[in-house]
LOMARKE-813758 format. One line per 8 residues: number of its first residue (from 1); their letters; for each residue x, y, z of N, C-alpha, C. Coordinates in nm, 2 decimals, padded with zeros to 4 digits. Layout:
BEGIN
NUM) a) X/Y/Z/X/Y/Z/X/Y/Z  ... $
//
This chain:
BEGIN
1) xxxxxxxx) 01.03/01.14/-00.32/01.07/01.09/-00.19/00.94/01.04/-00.12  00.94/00.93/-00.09/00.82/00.84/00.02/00.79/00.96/00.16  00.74/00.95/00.22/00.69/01.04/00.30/00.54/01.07/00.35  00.51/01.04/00.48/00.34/01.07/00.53/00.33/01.14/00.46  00.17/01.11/00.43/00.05/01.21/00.37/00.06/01.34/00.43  00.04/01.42/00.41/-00.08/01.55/00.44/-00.19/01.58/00.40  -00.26/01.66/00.46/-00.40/01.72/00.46/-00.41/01.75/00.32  -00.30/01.83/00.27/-00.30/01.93/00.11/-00.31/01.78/00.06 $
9) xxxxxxxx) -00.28/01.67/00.04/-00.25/01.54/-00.03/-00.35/01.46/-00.05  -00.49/01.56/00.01/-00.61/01.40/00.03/-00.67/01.44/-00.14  -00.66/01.54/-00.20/-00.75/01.53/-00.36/-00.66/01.44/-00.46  -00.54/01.46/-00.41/-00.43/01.37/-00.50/-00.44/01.24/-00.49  -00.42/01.19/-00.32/-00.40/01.03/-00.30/-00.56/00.98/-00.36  -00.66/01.05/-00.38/-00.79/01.00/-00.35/-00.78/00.97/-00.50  -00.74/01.03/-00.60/-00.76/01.04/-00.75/-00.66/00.90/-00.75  -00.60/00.92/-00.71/-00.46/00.74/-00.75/-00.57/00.64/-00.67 $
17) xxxxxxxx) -00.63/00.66/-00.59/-00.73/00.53/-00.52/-00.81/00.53/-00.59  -00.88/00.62/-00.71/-01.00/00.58/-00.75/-00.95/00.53/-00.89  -00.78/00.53/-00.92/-00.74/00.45/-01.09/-00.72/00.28/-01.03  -00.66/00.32/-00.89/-00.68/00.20/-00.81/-00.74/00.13/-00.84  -00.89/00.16/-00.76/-01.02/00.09/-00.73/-01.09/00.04/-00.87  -01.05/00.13/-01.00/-01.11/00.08/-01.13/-01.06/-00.04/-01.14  -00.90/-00.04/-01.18/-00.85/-00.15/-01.20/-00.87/-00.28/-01.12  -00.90/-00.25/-00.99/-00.95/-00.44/-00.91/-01.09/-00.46/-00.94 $
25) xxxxxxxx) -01.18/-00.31/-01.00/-01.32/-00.36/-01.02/-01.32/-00.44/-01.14  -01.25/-00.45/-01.20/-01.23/-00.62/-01.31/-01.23/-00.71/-01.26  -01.22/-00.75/-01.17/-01.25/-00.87/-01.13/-01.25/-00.90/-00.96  -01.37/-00.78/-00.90/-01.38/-00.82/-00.81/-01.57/-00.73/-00.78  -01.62/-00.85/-00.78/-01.79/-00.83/-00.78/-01.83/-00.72/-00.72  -01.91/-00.64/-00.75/-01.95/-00.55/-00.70/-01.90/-00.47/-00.64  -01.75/-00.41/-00.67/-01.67/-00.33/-00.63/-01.71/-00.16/-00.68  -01.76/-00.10/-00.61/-01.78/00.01/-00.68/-01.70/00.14/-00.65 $
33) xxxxxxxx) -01.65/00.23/-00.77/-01.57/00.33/-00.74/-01.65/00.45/-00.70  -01.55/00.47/-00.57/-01.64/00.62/-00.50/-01.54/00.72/-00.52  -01.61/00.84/-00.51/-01.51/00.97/-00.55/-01.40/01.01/-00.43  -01.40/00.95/-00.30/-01.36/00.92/-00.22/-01.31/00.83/-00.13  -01.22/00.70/-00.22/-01.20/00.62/-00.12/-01.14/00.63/00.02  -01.05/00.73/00.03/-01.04/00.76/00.15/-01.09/00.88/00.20  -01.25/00.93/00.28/-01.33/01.00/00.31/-01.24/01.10/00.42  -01.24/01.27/00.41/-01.16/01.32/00.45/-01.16/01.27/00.61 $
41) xxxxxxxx) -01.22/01.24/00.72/-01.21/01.18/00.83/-01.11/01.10/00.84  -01.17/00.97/00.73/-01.06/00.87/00.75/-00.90/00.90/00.72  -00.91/00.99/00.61/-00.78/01.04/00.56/-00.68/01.10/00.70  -00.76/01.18/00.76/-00.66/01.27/00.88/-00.64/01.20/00.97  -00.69/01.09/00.99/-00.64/00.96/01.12/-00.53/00.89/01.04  -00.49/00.86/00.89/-00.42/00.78/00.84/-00.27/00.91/00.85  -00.29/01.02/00.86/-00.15/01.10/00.80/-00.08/01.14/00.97  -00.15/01.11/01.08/-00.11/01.13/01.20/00.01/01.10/01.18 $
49) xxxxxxxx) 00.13/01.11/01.30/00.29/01.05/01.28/00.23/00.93/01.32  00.18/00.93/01.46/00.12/00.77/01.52/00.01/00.70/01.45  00.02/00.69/01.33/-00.08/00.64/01.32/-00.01/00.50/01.22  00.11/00.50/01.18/00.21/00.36/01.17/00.13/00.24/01.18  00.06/00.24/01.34/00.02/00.12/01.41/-00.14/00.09/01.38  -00.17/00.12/01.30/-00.30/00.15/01.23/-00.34/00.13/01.12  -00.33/00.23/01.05/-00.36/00.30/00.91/-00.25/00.45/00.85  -00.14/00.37/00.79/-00.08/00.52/00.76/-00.10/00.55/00.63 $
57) xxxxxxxx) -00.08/00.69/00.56/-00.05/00.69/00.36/00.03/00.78/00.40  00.12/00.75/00.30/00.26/00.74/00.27/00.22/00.77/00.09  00.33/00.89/00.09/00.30/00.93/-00.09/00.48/00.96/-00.12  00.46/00.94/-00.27/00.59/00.96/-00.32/00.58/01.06/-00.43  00.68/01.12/-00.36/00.64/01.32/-00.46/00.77/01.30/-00.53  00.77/01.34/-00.65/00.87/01.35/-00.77/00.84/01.55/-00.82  00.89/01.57/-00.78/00.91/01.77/-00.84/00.79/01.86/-00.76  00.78/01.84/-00.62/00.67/01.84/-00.55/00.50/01.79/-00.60 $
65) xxxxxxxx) 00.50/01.70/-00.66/00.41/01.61/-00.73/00.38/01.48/-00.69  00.28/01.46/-00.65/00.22/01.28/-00.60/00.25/01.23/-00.72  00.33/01.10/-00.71/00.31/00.99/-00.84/00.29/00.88/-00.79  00.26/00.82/-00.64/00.24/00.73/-00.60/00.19/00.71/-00.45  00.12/00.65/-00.40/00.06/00.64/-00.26/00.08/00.48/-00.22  00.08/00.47/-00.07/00.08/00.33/-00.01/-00.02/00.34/00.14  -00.07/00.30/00.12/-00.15/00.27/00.30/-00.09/00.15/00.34  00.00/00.16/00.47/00.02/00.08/00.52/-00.01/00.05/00.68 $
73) xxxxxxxx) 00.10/-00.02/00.73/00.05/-00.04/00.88/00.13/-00.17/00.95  00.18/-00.17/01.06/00.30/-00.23/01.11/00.20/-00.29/01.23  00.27/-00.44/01.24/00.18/-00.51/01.35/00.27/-00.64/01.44  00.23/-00.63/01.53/00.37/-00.78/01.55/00.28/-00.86/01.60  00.37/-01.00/01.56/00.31/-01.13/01.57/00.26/-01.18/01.68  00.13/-01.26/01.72/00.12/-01.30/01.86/00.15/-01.42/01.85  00.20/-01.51/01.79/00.13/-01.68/01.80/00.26/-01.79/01.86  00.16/-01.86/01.88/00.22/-01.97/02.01/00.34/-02.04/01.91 $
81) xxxxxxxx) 00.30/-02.06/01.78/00.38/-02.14/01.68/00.50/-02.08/01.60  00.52/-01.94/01.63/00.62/-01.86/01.54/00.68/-01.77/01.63  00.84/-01.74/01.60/00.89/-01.61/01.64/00.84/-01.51/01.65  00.80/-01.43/01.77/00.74/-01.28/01.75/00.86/-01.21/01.67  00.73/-01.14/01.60/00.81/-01.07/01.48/00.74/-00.93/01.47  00.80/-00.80/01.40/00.74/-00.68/01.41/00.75/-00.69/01.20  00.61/-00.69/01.17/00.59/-00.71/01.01/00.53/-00.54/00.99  00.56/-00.54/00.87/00.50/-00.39/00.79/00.41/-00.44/00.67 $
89) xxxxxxxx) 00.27/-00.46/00.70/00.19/-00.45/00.62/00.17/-00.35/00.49  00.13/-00.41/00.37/00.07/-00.29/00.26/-00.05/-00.36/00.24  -00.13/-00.26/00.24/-00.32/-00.27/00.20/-00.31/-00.20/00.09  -00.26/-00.09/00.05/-00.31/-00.01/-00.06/-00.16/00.01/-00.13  -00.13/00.04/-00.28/-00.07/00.09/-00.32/-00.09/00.11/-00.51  -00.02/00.26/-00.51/-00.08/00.29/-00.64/00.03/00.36/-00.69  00.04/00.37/-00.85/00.13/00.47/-00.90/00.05/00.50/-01.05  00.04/00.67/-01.05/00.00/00.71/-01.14/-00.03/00.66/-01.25 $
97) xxxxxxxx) -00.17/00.60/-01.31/-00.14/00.49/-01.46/-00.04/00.57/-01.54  -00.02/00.76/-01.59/00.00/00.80/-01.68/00.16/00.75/-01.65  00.21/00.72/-01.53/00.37/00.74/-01.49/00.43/00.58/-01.45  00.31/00.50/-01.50/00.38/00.38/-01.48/00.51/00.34/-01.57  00.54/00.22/-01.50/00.67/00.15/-01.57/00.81/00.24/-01.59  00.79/00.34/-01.50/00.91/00.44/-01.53/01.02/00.41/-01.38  00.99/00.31/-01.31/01.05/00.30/-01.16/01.00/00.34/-01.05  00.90/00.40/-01.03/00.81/00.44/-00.93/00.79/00.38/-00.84 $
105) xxxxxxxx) 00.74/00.27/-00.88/00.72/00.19/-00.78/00.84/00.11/-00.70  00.91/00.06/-00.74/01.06/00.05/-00.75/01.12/00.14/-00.66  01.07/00.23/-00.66/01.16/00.34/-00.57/01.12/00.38/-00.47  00.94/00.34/-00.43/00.89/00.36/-00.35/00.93/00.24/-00.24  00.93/00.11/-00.29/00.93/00.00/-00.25/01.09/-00.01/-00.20  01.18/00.07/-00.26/01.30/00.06/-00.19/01.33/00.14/-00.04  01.24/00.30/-00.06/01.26/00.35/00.01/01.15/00.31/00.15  01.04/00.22/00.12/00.96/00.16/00.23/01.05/00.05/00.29 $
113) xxxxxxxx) 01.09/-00.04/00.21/01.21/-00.14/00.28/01.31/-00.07/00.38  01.35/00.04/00.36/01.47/00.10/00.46/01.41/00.15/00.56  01.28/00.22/00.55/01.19/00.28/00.65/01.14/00.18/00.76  01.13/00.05/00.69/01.06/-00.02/00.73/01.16/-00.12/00.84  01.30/-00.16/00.80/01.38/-00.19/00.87/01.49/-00.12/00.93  01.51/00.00/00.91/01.57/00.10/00.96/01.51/00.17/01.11  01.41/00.18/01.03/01.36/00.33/01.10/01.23/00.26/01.30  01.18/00.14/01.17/01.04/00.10/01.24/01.08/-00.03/01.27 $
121) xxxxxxxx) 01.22/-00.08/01.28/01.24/-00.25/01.32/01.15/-00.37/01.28  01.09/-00.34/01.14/01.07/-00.49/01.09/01.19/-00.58/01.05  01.04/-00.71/01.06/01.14/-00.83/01.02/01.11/-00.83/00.89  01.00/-00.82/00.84/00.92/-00.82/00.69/00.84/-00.75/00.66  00.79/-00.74/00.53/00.66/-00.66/00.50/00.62/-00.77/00.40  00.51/-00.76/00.43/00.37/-00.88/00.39/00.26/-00.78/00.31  00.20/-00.84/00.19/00.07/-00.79/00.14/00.00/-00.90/00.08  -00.08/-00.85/00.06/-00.18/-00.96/-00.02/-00.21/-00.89/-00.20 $
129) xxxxxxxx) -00.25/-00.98/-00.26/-00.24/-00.96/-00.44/-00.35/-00.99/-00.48  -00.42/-00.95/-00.53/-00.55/-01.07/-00.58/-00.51/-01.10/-00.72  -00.57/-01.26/-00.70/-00.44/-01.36/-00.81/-00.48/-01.34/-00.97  -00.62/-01.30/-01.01/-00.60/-01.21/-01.12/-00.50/-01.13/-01.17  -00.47/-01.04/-01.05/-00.43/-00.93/-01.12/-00.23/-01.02/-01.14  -00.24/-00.99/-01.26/-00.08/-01.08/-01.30/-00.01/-00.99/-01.31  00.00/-00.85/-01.33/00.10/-00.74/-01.33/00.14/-00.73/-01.21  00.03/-00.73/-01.15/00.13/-00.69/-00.96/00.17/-00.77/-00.92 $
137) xxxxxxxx) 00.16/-00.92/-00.93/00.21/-01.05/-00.94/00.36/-01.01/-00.91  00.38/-00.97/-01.07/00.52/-00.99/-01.15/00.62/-00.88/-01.07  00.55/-00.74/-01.05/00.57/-00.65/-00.96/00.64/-00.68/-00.88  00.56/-00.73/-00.78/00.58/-00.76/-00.61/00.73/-00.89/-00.64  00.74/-00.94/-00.73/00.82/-01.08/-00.75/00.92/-00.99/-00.79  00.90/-00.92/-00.85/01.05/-00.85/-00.93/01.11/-00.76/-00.82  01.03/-00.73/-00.70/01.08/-00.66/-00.56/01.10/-00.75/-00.48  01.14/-00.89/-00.52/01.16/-00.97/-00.43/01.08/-01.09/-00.37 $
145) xxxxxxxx) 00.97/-01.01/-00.29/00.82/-01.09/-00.27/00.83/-01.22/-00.29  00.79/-01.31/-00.20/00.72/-01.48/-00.26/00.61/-01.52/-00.23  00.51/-01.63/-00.26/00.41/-01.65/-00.23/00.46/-01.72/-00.11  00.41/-01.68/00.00/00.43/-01.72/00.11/00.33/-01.81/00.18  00.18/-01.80/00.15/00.11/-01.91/00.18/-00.02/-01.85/00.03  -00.14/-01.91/00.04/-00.23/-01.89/00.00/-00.35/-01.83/00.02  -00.45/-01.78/00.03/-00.59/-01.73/00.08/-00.66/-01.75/00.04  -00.76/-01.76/00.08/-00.91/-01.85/00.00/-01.01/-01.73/00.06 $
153) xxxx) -01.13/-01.73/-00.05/-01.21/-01.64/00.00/-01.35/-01.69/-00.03  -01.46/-01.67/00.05/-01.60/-01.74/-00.01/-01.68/-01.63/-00.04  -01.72/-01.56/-00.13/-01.82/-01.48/-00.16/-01.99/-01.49/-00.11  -02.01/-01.42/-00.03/-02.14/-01.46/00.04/-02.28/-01.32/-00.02 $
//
């Protein structure tokens, strides 16, 4: 079941952020993996109830067991050119390498869609992919997802 972090949950979500962080350091420069990407401070501001509007993690327990984490964060639109809209961001998300391809993710992503329009009145949820990675690609496409515009980045 999807569900805010807890305090007990920061050595778990941190170990799935650091299979994470391996896998984008293929191909993203000088990415280096820390034994804590989320540093216990930052972790207890992200598991608040209020913290939605921010930084939340959100873990999905299978037999009281982490098999998957998401940092997200809900934001609404300001602009002069579009419908205000209330979107649900994902920054982070991970599912146990040993427990991939079993639905996990799939199930996480079903139960964030309902949360997400049920509970928290979005219109959408938006993430970003880095276009290497062609698994998450296929992922996020097979959950629906489209490329909705493009991003460009300059390395300085």
């Amino acid at each position: 079941m999807l569900e805010l972090a807890k305090e007990t949950d920061f050595e778990e979500v941190n170990r799935l952020a650091r299979q994470v962080t391996a896998h984008h350091a293929q191909w993203t420069p000088n990415l280096e993996v820390v034994d804590y990407p989320y540093p216990m401070d930052y972790f207890q501001e992200c598991i608040k109830p209020e913290s939605i509007r921010d930084s939340a993690i959100y873990v999905m327990r299978q037999n009281n067991n982490i098999v998957g984490y998401m940092r997200i964060y809900i934001w609404n639109t300001n602009s002069t050119v579009s419908a205000k809209r209330t979107i649900l961001s994902i920054d982070d998300i991970g599912v146990d390498e040993a427990l991939r391809n079993q639905g996990i993710g799939t199930q996480m992503m079903t139960q964030l869609t309902v949360l997400a329009k049920e509970e928290w009145g979005c219109s959408s949820i938006c993430l970003y992919v880095d276009a290497p990675n062609e698994s998450a690609r296929a992922y996020y496409e097979k959950c629906g997802f489209y490329v909705r515009n493009i991003g460009m980045t300059l390395n300085l």
